[in-house]
N, C-alpha and C positions, 0 to 999 in steps of 0.2 A: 718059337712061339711069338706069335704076334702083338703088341700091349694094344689094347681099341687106343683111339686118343681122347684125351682128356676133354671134360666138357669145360672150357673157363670160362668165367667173367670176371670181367675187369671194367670197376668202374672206380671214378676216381677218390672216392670214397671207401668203400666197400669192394674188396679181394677174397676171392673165395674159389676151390680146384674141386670137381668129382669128378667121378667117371661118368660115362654115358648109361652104367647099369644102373646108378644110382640117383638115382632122380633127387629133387630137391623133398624137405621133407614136411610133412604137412602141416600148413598153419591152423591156425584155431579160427573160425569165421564167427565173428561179433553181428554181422549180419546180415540176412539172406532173404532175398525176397522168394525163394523157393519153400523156406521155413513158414512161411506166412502162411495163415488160415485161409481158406475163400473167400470167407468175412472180409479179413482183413486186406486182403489185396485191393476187395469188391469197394469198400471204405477208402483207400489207399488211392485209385483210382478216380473215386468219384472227387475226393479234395484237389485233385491234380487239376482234374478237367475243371472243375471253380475257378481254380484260379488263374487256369487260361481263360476262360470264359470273361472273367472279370479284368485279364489285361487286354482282349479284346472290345470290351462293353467300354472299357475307359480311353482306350485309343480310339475310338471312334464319336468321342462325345465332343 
C-alpha cells in the first residue's frame, strides 16, 4: 500500500502536518464583500471613488 505524502507547512512560527485528503479546515469569515447588499456595495463603491476623486482634485490644485 502506498501512503499519499503529507501535505506540510513549516513556517517559523507556526508547524502543522495533514494529509493531502484533508484539506485545512474552514475559518469563520468576519467579512465579505460578497455578503454585502447591492446597496451596499453600490454605497461602498461610490465612497471609494470620492475619495480618489478628491486625491486627484487636491494633487492637481
Amino acid at each position: 500500500m502506498v501512503t499519499p505524502p503529507s501535505h506540510d507547512h513549516t513556517h517559523p512560527h507556526h508547524v502543522h502536518n495533514h494529509g493531502l485528503a484533508a484539506p485545512h479546515p474552514a475559518q469563520p469569515i468576519t467579512w465579505s464583500i460578497l455578503r454585502m447588499t447591492v446597496l451596499s456595495r453600490l454605497t461602498a463603491a461610490i465612497a471609494v471613488s470620492g475619495v480618489l476623486w478628491a486625491f486627484v482634485w487636491l494633487s492637481m490644485k
